[in-house]
N, CA, C and O atoms as a GROMACS GRO file, in nm:
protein
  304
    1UNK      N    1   0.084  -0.118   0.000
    1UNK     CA    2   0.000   0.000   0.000
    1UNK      C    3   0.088   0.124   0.000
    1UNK      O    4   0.192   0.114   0.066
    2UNK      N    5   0.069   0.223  -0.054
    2UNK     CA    6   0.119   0.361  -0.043
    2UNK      C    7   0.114   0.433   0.076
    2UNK      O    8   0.046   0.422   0.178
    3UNK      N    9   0.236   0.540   0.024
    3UNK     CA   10   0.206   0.659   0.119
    3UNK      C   11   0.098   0.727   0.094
    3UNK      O   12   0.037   0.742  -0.012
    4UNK      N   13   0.075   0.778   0.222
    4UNK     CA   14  -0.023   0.866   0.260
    4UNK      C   15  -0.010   0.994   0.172
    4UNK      O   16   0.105   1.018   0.135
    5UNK      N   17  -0.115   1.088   0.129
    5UNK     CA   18  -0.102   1.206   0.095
    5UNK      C   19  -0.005   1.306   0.163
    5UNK      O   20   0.096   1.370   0.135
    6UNK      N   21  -0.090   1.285   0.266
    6UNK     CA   22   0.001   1.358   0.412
    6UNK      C   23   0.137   1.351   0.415
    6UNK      O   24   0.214   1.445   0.400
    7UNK      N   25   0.173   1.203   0.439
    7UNK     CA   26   0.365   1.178   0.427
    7UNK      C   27   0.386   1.205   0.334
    7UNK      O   28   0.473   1.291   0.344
    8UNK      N   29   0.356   1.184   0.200
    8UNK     CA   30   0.400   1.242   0.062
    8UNK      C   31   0.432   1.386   0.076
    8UNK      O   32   0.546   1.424   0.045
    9UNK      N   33   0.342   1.472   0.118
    9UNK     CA   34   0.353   1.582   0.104
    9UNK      C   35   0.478   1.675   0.250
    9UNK      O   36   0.541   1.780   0.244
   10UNK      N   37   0.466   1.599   0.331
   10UNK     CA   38   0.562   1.596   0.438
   10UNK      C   39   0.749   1.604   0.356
   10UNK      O   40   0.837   1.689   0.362
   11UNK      N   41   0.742   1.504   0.304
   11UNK     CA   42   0.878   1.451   0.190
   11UNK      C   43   0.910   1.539   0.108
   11UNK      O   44   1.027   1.554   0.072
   12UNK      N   45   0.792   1.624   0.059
   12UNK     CA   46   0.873   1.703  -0.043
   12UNK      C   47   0.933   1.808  -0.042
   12UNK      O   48   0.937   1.861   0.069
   13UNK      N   49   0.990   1.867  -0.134
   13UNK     CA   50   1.088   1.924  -0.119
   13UNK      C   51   1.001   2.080  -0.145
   13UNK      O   52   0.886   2.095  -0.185
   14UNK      N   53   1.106   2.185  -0.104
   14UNK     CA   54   1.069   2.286  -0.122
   14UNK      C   55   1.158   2.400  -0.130
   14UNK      O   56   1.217   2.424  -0.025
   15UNK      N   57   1.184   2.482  -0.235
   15UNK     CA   58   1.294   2.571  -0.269
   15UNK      C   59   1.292   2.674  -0.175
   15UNK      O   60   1.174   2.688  -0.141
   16UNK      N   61   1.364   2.753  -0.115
   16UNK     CA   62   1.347   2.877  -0.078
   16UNK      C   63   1.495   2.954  -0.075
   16UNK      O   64   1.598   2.892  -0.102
   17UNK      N   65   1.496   3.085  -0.043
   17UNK     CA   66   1.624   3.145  -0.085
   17UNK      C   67   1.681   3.160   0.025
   17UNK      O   68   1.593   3.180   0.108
   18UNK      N   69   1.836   3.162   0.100
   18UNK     CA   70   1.882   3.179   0.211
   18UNK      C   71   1.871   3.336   0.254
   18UNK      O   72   1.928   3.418   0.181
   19UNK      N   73   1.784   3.390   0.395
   19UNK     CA   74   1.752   3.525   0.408
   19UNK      C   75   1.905   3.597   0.404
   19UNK      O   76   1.916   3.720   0.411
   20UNK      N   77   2.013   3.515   0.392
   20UNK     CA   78   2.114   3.611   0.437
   20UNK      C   79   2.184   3.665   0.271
   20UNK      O   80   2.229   3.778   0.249
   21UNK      N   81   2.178   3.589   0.203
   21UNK     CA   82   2.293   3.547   0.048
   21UNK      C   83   2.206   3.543  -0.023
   21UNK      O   84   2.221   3.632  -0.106
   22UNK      N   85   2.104   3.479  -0.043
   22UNK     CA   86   2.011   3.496  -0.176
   22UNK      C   87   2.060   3.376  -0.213
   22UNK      O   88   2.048   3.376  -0.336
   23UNK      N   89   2.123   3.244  -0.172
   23UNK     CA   90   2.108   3.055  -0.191
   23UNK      C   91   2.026   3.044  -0.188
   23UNK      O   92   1.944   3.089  -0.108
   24UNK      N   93   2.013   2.975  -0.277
   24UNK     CA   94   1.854   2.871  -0.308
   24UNK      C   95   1.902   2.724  -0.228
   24UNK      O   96   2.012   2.668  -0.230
   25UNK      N   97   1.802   2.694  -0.174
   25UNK     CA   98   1.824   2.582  -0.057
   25UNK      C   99   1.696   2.485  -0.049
   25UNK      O  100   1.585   2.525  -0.014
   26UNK      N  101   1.723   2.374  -0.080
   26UNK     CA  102   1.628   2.270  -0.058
   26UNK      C  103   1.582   2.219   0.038
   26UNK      O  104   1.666   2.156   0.102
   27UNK      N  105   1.453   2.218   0.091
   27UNK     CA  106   1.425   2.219   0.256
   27UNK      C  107   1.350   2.089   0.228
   27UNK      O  108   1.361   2.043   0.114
   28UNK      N  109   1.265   2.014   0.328
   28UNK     CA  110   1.134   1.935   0.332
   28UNK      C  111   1.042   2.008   0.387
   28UNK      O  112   1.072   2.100   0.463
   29UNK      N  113   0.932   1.981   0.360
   29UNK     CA  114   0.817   2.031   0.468
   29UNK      C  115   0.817   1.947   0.591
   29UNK      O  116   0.764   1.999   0.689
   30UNK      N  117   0.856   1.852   0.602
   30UNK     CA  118   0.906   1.794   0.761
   30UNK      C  119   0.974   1.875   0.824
   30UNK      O  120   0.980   1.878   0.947
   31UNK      N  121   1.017   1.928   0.770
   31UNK     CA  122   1.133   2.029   0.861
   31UNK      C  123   1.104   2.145   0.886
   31UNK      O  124   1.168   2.217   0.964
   32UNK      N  125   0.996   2.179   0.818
   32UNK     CA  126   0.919   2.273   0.873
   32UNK      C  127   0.841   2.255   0.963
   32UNK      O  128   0.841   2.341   1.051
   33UNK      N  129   0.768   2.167   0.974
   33UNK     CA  130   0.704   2.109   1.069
   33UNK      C  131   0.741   2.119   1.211
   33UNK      O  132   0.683   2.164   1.309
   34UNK      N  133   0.877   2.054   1.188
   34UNK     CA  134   0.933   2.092   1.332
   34UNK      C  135   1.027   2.130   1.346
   34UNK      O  136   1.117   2.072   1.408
   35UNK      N  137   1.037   2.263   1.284
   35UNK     CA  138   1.080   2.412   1.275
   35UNK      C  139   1.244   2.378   1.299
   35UNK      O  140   1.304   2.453   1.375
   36UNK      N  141   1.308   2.280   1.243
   36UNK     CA  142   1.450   2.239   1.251
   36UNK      C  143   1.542   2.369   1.215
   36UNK      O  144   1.466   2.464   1.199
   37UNK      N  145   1.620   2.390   1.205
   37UNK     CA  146   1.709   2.477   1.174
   37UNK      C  147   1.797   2.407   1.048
   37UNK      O  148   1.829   2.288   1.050
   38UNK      N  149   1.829   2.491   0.948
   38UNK     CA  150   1.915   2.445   0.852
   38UNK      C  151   2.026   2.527   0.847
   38UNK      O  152   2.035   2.628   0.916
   39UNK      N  153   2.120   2.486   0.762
   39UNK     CA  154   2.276   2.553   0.710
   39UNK      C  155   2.285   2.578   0.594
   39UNK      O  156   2.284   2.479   0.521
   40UNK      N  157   2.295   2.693   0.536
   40UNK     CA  158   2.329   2.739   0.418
   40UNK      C  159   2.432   2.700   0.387
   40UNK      O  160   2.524   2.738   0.461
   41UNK      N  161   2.468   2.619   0.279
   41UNK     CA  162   2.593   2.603   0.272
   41UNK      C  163   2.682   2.688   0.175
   41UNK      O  164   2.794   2.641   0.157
   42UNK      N  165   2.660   2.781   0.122
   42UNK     CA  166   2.774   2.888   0.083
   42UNK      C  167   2.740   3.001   0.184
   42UNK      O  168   2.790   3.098   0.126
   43UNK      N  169   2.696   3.040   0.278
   43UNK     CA  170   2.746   3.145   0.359
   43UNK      C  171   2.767   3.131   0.533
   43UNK      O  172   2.813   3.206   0.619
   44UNK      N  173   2.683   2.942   0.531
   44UNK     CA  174   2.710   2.895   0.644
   44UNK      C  175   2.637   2.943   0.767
   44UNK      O  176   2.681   2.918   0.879
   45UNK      N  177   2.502   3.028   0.744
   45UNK     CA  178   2.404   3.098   0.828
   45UNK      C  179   2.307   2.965   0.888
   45UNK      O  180   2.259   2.886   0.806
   46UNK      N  181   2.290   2.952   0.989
   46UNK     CA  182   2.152   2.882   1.087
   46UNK      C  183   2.035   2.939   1.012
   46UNK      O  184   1.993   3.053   1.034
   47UNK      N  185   1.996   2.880   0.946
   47UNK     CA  186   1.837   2.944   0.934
   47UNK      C  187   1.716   2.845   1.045
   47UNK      O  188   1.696   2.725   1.062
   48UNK      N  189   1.664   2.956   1.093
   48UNK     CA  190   1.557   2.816   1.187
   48UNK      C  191   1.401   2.889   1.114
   48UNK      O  192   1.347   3.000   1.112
   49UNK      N  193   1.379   2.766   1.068
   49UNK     CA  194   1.284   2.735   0.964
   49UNK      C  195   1.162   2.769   1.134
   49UNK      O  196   1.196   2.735   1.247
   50UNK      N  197   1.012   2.849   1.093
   50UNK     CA  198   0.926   2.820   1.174
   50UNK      C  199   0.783   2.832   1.092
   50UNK      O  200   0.768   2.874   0.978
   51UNK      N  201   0.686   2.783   1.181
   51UNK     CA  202   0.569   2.784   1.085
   51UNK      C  203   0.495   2.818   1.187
   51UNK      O  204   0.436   2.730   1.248
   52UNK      N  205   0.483   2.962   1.228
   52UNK     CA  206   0.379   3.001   1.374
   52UNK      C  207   0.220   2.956   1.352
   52UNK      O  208   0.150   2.942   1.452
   53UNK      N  209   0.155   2.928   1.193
   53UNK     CA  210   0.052   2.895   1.208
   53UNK      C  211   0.009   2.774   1.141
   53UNK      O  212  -0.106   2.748   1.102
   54UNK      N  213   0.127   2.692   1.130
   54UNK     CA  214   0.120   2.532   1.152
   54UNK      C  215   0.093   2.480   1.070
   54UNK      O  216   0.088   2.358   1.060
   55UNK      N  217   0.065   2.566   0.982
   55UNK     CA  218   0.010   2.565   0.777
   55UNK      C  219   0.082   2.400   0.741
   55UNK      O  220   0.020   2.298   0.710
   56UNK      N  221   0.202   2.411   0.754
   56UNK     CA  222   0.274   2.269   0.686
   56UNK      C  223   0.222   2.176   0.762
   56UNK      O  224   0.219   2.069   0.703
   57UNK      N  225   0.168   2.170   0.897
   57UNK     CA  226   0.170   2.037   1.002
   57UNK      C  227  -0.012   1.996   0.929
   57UNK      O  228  -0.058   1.885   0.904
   58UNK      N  229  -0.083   2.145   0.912
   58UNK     CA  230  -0.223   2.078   0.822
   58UNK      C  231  -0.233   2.060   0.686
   58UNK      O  232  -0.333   2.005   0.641
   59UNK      N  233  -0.137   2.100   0.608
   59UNK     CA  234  -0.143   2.081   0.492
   59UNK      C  235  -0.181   1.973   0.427
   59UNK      O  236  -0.251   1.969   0.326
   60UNK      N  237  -0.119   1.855   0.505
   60UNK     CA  238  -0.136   1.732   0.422
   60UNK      C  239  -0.290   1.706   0.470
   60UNK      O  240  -0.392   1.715   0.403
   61UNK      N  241  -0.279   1.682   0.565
   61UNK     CA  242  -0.442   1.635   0.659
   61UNK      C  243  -0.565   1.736   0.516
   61UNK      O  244  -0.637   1.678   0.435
   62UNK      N  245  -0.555   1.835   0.524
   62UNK     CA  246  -0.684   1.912   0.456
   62UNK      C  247  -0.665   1.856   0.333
   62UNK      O  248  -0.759   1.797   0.281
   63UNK      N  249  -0.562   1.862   0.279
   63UNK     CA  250  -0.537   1.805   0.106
   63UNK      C  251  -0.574   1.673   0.114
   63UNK      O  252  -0.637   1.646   0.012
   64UNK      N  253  -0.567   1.590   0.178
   64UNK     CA  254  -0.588   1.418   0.188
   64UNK      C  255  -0.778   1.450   0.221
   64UNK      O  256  -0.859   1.390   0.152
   65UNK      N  257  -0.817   1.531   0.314
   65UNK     CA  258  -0.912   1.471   0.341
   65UNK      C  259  -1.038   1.558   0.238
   65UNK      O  260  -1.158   1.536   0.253
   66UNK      N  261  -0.989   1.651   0.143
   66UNK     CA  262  -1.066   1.736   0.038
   66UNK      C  263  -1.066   1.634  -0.065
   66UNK      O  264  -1.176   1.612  -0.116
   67UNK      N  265  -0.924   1.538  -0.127
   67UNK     CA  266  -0.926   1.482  -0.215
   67UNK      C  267  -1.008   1.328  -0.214
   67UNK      O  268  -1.036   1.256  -0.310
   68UNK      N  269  -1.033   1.309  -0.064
   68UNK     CA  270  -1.144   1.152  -0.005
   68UNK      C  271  -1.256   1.221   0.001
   68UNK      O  272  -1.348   1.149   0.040
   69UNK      N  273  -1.306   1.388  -0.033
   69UNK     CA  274  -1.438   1.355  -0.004
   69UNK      C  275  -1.456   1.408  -0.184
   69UNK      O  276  -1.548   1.448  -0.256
   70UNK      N  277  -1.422   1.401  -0.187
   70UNK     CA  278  -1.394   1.450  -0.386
   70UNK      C  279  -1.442   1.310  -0.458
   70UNK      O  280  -1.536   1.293  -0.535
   71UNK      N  281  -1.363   1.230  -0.415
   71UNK     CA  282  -1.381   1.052  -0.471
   71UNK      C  283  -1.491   1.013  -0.411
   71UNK      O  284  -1.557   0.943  -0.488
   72UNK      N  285  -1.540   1.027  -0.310
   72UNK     CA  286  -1.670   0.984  -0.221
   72UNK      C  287  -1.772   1.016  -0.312
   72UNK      O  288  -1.848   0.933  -0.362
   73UNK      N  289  -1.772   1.171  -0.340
   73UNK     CA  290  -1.898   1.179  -0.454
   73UNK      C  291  -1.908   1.163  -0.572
   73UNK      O  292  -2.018   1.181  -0.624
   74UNK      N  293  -1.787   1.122  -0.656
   74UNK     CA  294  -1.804   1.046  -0.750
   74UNK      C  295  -1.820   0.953  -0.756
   74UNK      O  296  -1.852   0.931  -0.873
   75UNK      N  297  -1.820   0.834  -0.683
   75UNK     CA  298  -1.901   0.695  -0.656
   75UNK      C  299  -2.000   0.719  -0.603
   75UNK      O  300  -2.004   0.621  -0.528
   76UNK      N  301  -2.095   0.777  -0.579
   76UNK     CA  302  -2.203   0.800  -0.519
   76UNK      C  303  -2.332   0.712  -0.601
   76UNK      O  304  -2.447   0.719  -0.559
   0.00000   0.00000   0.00000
């Protein structure tokens, strides 16, 4: 059986630019989740990743459970 929407979407990746240098840096949304801190690696800055309104921790949950009630009414 597969992953979940949720873990899928947990896994992926996500570009963003380093606030200090302007690096483009490949994060997960796991790691946003729990607001890990990363390393730029050309200027070597801590970035601590946070998500004060938890957007990444529901993301998957609302997307998984919009796309089960989506299929629900097409078998209806």
């Amino acid at each position: 059986m597969g992953e979940s929407l949720a873990t899928q979407l947990l896994h992926s990746d996500l570009e963003v630019d380093c606030p200090e240098c302007g690096y483009p840096l490949w994060i997960q949304y796991a790691e946003v989740v729990v607001q890990a801190a990363v390393l730029c690696p050309c200027c070597r800055v801590r970035i601590w990743l946070h998500d004060a309104q938890g957007s990444a921790q529901n993301a998957g949950e609302v997307i998984e459970q919009q796309i089960n009630q989506a299929l629900k009414d097409l078998f209806k």
